[in-house]
C-alpha positions as CSV (number, residue, x, y, z in Angstrom):
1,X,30.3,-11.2,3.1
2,X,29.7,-14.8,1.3
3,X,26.7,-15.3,3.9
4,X,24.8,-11.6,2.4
5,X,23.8,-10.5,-0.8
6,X,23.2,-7.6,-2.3
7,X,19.6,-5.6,-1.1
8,X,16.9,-6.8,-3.4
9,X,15.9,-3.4,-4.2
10,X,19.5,-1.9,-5.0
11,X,19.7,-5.1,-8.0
12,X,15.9,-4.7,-9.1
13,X,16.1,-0.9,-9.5
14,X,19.4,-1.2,-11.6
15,X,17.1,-3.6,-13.9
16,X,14.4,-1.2,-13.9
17,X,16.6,1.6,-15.2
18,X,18.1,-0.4,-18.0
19,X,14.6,-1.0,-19.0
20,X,13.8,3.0,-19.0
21,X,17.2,3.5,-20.6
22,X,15.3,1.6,-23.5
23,X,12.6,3.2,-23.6
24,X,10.2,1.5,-21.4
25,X,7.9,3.7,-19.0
26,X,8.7,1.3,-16.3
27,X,5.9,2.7,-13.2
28,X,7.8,1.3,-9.2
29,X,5.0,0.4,-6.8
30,X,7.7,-1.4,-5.0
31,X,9.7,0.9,-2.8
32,X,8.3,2.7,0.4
33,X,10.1,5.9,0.0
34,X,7.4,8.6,0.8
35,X,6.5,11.2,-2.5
36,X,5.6,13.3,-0.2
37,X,7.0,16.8,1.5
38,X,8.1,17.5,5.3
39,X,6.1,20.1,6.8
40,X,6.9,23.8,5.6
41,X,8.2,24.3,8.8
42,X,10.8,21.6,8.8
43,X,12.3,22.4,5.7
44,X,12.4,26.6,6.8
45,X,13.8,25.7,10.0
46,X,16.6,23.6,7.8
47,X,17.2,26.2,5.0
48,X,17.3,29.0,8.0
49,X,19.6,27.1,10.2
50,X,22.3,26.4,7.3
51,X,22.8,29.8,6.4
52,X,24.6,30.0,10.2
53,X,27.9,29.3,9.2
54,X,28.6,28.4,12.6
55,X,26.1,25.5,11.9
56,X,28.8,23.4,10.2
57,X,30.8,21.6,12.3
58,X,31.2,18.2,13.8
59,X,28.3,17.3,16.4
60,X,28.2,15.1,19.3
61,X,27.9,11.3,18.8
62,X,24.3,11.8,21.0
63,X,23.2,14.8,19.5
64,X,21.8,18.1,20.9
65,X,19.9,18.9,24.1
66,X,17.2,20.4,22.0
67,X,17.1,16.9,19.7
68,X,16.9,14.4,22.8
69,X,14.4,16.2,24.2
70,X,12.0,16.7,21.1
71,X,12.2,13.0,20.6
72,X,11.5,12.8,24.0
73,X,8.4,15.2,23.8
74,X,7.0,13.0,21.2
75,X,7.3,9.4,22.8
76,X,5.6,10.9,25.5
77,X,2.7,12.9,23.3
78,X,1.8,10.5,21.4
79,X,2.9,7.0,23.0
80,X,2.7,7.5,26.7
81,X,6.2,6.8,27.7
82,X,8.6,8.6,29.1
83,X,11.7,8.9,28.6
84,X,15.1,10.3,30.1
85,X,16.5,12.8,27.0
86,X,19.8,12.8,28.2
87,X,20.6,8.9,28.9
88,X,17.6,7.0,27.1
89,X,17.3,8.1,23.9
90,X,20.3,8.0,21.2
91,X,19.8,9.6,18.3
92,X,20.7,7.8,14.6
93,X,21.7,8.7,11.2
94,X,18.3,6.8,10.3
95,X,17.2,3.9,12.2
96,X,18.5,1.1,9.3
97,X,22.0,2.3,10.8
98,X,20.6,1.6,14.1
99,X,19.8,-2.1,13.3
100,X,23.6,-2.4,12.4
101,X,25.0,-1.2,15.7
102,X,23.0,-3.0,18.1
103,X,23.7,-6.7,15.6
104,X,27.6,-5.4,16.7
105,X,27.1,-4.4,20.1
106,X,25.8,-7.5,21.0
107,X,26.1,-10.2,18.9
108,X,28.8,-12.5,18.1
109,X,30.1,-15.9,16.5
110,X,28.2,-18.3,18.6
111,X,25.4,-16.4,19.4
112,X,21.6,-16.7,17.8
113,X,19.3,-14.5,17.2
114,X,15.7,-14.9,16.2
115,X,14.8,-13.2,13.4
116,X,10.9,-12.8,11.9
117,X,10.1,-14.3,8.5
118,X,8.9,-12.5,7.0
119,X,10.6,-9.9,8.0
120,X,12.8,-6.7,6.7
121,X,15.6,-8.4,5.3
122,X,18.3,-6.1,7.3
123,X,17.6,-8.0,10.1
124,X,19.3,-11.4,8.5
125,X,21.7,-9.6,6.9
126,X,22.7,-7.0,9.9
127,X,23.2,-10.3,12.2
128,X,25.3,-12.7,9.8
129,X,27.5,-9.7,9.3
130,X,27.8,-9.9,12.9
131,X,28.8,-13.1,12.9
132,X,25.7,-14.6,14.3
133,X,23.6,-17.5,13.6
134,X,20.2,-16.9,12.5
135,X,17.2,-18.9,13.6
136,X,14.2,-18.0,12.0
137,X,10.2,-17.5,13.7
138,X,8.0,-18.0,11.2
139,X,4.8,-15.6,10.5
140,X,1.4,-16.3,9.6
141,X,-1.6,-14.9,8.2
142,X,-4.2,-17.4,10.4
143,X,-2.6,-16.0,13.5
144,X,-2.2,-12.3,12.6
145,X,1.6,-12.5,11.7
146,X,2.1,-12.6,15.5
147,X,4.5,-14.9,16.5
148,X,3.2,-18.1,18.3
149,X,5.6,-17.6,21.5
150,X,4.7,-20.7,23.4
151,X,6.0,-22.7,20.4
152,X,9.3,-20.8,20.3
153,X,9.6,-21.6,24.1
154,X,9.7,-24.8,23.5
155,X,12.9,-25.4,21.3
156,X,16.5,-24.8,22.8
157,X,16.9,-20.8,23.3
158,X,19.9,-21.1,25.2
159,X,22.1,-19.3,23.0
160,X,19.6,-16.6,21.7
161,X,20.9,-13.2,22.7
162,X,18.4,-11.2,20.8
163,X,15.1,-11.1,18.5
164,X,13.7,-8.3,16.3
165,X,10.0,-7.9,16.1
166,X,9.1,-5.0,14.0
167,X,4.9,-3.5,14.9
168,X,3.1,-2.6,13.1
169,X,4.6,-5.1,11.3
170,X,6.8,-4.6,7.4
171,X,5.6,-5.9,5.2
172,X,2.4,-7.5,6.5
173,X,0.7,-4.6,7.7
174,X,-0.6,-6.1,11.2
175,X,-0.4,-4.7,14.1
176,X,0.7,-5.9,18.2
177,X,-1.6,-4.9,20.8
178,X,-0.9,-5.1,24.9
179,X,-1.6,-8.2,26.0
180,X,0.5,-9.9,23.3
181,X,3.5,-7.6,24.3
182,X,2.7,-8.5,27.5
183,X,3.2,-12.0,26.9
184,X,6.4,-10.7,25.0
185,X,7.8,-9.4,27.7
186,X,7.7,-12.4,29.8
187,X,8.8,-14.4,27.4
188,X,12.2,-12.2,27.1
189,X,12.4,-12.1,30.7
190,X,12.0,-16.3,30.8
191,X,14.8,-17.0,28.1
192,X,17.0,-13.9,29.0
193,X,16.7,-12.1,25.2
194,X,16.7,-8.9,24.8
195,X,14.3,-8.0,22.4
196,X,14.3,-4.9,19.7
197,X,11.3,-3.5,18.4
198,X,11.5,-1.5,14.8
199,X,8.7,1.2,15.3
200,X,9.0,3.4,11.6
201,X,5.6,3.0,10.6
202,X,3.6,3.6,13.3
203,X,1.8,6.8,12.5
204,X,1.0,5.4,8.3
205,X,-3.1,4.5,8.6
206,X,-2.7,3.9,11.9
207,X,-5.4,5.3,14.4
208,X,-3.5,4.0,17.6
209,X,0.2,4.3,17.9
210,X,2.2,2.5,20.0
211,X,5.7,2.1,21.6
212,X,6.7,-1.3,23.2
213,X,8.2,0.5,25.6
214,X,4.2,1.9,26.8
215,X,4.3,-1.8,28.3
216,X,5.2,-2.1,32.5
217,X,8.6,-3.6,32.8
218,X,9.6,-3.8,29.1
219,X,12.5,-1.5,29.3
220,X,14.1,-4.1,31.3
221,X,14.3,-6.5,28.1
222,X,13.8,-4.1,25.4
223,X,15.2,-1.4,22.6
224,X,13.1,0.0,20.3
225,X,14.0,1.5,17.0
226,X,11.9,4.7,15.2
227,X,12.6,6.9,12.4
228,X,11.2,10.1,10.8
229,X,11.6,8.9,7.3
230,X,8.2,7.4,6.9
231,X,6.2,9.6,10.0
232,X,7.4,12.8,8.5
233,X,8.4,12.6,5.3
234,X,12.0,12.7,5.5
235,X,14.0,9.4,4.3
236,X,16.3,11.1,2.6
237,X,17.2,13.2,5.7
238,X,18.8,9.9,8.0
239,X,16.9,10.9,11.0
240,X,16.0,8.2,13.5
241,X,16.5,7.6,17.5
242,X,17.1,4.1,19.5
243,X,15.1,4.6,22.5
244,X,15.4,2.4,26.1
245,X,17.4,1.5,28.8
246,X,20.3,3.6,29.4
247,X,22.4,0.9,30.2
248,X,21.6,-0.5,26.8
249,X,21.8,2.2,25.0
250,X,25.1,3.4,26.6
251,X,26.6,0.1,25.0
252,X,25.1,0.5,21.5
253,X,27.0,4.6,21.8
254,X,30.3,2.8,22.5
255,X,29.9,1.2,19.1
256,X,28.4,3.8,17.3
257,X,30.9,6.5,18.9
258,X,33.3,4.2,16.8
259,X,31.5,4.2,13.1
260,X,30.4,7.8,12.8
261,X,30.3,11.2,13.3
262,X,27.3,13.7,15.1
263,X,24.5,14.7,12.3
264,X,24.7,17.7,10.9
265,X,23.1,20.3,13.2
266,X,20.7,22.1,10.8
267,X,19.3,18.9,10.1
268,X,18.8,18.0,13.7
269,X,16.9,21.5,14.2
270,X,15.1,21.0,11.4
271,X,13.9,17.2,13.3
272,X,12.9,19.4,16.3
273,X,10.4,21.0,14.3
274,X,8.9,17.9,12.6
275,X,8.9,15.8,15.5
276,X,6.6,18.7,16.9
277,X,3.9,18.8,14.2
278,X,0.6,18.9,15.4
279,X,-1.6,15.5,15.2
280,X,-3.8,17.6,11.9
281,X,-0.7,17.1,10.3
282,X,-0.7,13.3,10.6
283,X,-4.5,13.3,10.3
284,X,-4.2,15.3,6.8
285,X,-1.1,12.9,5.5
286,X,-3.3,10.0,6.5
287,X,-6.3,10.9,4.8
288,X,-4.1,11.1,1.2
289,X,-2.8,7.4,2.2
290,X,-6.4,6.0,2.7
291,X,-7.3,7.3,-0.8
292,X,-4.5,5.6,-2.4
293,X,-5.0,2.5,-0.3
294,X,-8.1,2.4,-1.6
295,X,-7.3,2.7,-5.4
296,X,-4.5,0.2,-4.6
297,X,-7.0,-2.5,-3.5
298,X,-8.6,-2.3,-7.1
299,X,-5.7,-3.3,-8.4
300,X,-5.1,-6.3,-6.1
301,X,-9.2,-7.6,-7.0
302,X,-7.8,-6.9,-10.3
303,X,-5.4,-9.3,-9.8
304,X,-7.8,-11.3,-7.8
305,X,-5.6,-11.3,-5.0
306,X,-6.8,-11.6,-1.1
307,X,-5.8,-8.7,1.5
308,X,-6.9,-7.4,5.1
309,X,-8.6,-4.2,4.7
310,X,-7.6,-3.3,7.9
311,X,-4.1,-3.3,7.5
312,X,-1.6,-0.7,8.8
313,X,1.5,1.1,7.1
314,X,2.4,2.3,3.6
315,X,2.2,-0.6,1.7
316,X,-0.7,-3.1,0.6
317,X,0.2,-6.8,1.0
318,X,-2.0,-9.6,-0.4
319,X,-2.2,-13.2,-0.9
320,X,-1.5,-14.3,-4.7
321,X,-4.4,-16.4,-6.4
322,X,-3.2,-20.3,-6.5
323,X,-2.7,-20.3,-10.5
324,X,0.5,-18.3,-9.7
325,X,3.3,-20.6,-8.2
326,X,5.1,-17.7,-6.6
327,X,4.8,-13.5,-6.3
328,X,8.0,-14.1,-7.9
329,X,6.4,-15.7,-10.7
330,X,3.6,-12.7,-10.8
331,X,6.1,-9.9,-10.3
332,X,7.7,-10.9,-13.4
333,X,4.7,-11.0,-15.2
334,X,3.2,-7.8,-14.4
335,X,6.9,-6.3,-15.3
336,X,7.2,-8.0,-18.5
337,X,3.7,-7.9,-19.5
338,X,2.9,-3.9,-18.2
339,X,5.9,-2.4,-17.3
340,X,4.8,-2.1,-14.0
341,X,7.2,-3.5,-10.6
342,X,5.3,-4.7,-7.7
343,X,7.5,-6.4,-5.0
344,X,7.2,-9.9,-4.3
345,X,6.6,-11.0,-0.9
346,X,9.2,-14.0,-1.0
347,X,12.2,-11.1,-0.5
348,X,10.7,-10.8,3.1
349,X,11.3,-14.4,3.4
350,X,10.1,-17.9,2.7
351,X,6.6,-17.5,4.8
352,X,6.4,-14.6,2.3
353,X,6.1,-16.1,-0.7
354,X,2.6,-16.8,-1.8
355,X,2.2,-12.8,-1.2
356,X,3.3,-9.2,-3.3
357,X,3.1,-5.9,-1.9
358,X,2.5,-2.7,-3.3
359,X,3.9,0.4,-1.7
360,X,1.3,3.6,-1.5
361,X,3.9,6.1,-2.2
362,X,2.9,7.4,-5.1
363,X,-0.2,9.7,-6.2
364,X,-3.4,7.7,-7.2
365,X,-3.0,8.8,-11.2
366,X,0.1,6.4,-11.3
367,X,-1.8,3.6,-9.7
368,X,-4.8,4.4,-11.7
369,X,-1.9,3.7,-14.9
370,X,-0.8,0.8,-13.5
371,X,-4.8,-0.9,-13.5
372,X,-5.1,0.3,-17.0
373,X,-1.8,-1.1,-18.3
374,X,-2.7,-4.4,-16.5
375,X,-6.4,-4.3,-18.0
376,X,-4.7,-4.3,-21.2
């Protein structure tokens, strides 16, 4: 526990609400927790299915036929893969959990794993707790925070055992196309890694989703995590799936089958119906993220900071101006000066910290506040 500390976000939004508990009208661009609803039918089909009260009991660790095979439906709708319901896909009490159980499953003291800076932060921590070493691939803007794979096959990868990518990428935005999984792939076949792909945000301003697993041969080297907490509105709800090999995912149930129970059965119902909105429903929740992205630009040329317009996601990240020594150092300022929190990039990691990032979950009047405040 000595090598982890507490999540960034848990300390800053204890901070935040000391603040408000003096008065101050702190406004959170930092967090990418959607504001926005499920589909009506989603939230019917879970109000409906809880008034059964033979809904209530204890699940199965892999959940229901009717679950697998939604997930299933949707993969191959809208990614072009397909998978077996029954032995390929698993699903999780949100994907985060999912991150977790694979670290366990296959990593241990004297293992490395090759983890993306920057990067989500539960990657570090999900592998140290495993006992694993972490070796770090660094990210950068000149190459489209793709990793630079020729580089990384040059140093001594005996002793990797896994690596997290994460595309479209958290918190940069950018987004993997074939070829470089492709070259991925090869490379994981080379150095004998299994790779793991965290998919959540691949439907956020995104015209072209895509699955790793859409690539020839890359089930024989790859997981890949998704989630229906930022696709459909529901983090609260702990819905997500680990999709891939059955072999590998057999081995990730023997761990899981020993940290929790099945989900609640309304709630996986209740997934069956969001996982089968129509593509309108996407297109319509995209078209209210563009507008915000929009407004949220202003406020980065406000701050005179430097972004890619044609980044993916729910978030904004952008490059600090020089007279700022750290998006630390203009996090604090903006907090102190205008009660507003924007995240510094450093949290994602070193490579991170000449960046901030502000998350889009919120409707454009608050961002529209937050200019003002900083104006003044």
């Amino acid at each position: 526990m000595n090598l982890v500390q507490e999540y960034y976000f848990s300390t800053k939004l204890k901070q935040i609400a000391d603040m408000r508990a003096k008065g101050i009208d702190v406004l959170n661009l930092g967090i990418g927790s959607p504001d926005l609803p499920p589909s009506p039918e989603t939230i019917e089909a879970l109000a409906e299915t809880a008034k059964n009260p033979k809904n209530h009991a204890y699940q199965s660790y892999v959940g229901v036929p009717a679950f697998r095979e939604a997930f299933a439906d949707w993969y191959q709708t809208y990614f072009n893969v397909t998978l077996n319901p029954v032995t390929e896909i698993l699903p999780l009490l949100g994907s985060k959990e999912g991150i977790m159980h694979i670290s366990m499953t296959y990593l241990e003291a004297g293992d490395e794993v090759l983890v993306p800076n920057p990067g989500y932060p539960t990657y570090r921590a999900a592998s140290l707790l495993a006992g694993a070493t972490v070796v770090e691939y660094e990210l950068s803007e000149d190459r489209g925070w793709l990793p630079d794979l020729k580089e990384l096959a040059k140093k001594d990868l005996s002793k990797v055992k896994l690596m997290w990518v994460n595309y479209p990428h958290m918190p940069t935005g950018a987004k993997a196309n074939k070829a470089f999984f492709e070259e991925l792939r090869d490379f994981a076949k080379n150095h004998n890694i299994l790779i793991v792909n965290d998919n959540p945000y691949s439907f956020i301003l995104n015209d072209n989703p895509m699955s790793i697993l859409s690539v020839e041969g890359m089930k024989d080297v790859a997981l890949e995590l998704n989630s229906l907490s930022k696709s459909q509105n529901m983090a609260g709800w702990r819905v997500g799936m680990l999709a891939g090999k059955a072999e590998y995912v057999s081995n990730v149930l023997r761990f899981k089958s020993n940290m929790d129970s099945g989900m609640f059965l309304p709630l996986q119902l209740a997934a069956v119906k969001a996982l089968q909105n129509p593509k309108s429903w996407y297109d319509e929740l995209n078209a209210i993220y563009k507008v915000r992205q929009q407004t949220v630009f202003k406020l980065m040329d406000l701050l005179e900071c430097e972004y890619d317009t044609a980044q993916t996601g729910m978030f904004v990240w952008a490059k600090i101006p020089e007279k700022y020594t750290s998006g630390y150092e203009l996090s604090d300022l903006i907090l102190e000066k205008s009660a507003v929190f924007i995240t510094p990039g450093g949290i994602f990691g070193s490579a991170g910290d000449r960046y901030i990032r502000i998350s889009l979950c919120a409707e454009v009047s608050l961002f529209e506040n937050a200019i003002m405040r900083i104006k003044d």
